[in-house]
C-alpha positions in Angstrom: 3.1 -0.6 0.9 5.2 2.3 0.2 7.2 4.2 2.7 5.4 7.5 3.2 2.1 5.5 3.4 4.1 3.3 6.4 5.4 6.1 7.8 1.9 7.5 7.9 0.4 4.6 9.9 3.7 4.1 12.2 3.1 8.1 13.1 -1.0 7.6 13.9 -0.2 4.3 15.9 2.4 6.4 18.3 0.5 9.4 18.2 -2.9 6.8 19.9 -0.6 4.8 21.4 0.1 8.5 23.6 -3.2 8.9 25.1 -3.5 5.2 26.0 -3.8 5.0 30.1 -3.0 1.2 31.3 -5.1 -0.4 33.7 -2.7 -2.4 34.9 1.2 -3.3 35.3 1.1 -5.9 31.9 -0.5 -3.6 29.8 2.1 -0.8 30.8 5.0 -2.8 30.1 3.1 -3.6 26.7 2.8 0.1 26.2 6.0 1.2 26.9 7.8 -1.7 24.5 5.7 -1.3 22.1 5.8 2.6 22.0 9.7 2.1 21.7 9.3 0.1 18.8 7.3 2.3 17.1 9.8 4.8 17.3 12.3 2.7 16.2 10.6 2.1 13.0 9.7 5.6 12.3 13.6 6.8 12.7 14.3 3.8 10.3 11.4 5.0 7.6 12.3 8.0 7.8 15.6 7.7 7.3 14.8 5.7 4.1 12.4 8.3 2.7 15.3 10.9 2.8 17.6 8.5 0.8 
């Protein structure tokens, strides 16, 4: 996989992974550690794609 094609996918799973609405308490811990990882990875890919 290439990183614009990753990039792509991290950028569609944050932007569902915004109108997600937990049910309960596990699920929004779940969202909310998962949502920061995401991130994390697009700063990283997108930092690679500029180099």
């Amino acid at each position: 996989m290439d990183i614009k094609k990753a990039l792509l996918i991290t950028r569609d799973r944050i932007e569902c992974l915004s109108s997600f609405i937990p049910s309960n308490e596990s699920e929004k811990k779940t969202a909310l550690e998962t949502m920061e990882y995401l991130q994390f990875i697009e700063r990283l890919l997108s930092e690679m794609e500029e180099n």
